[in-house]
N, C-alpha and C positions, 0 to 999 in steps of 0.2 A: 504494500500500500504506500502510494507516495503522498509527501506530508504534504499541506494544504500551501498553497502561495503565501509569501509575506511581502506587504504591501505597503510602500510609504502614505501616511494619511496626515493632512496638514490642516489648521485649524488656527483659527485665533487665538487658544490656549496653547496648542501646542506647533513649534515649524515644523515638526517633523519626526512621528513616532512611526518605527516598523511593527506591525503586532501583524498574527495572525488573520485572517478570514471566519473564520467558523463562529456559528449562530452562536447566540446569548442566551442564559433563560433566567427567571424571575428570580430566580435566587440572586445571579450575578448581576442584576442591574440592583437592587435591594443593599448587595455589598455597596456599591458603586453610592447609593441615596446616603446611607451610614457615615459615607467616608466623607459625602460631601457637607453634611449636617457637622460629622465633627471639625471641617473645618472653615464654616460658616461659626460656629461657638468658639474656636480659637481666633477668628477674626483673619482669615488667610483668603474668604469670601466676602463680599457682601449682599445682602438677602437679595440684592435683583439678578446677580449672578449665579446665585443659590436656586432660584426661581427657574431662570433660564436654563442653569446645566440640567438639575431634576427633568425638566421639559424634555431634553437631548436623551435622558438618558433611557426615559421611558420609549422615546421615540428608535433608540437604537434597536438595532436586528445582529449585530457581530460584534465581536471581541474589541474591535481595530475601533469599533466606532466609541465602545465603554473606555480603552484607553484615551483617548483624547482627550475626551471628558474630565479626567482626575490626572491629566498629565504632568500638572505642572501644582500641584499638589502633593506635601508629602507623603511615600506610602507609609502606614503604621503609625496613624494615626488612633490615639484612643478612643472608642465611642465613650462618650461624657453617662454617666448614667445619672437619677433623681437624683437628689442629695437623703430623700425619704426613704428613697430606695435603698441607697447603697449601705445608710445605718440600718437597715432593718435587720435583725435574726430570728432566722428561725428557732421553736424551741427544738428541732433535731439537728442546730448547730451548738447551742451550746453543751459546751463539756460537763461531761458526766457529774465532777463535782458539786458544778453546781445546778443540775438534778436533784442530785442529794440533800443539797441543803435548801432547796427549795419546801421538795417532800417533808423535812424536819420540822422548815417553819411552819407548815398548813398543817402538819401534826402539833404542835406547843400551839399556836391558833386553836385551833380546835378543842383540845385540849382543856385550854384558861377558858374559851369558853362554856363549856360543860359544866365546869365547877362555880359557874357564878351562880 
């Protein structure tokens, strides 16, 4: 099987990326939306650019066309998460100990109050 053509694609982001041909699918333009959110929040975009690329990117059909897109954007970029979000735990994250001492208090809770 021969590999698929690479093809210089040129763009107002980028003068000049070789990427592949081969179709896109919803997952990869979705990466592509991510990367470009986190770097509209680092301020590397701005929201009309943000606006316009999302536009591009939904509209692309191939690899060649998602690279342009974020070409000139860092790759590994962190997606930003809530701030609600990121403190929240679970109770099957916290450690076993304090389990324990959870269970002890709502036992002595319990407990004092029976005897009043």
């Amino acid at each position: 099987m021969c590999p698929l053509p690479i093809r210089q694609t040129t763009t107002k982001y980028a003068p000049s990326v070789p990427v592949r041909l081969s179709r896109t699918s919803h997952a990869d333009r979705e990466r592509v939306i991510d990367t470009l959110k986190a770097a509209y929040v680092y301020g590397l975009v701005t929201k009309n650019e943000l606006d316009e690329r999302v536009s591009q990117t939904f509209a692309a059909r191939t690899h060649a066309q998602l690279a342009v897109i974020t070409a000139d954007v860092p790759s590994g970029l962190a997606p930003l998460r809530p701030a609600a979000e990121h403190n929240r735990r679970s109770p099957a994250s916290l450690p076993a100990s304090a389990v324990v001492q959870l269970n002890v208090l709502i036992v002595v809770v319990s407990e004092a109050a029976c005897q009043r």
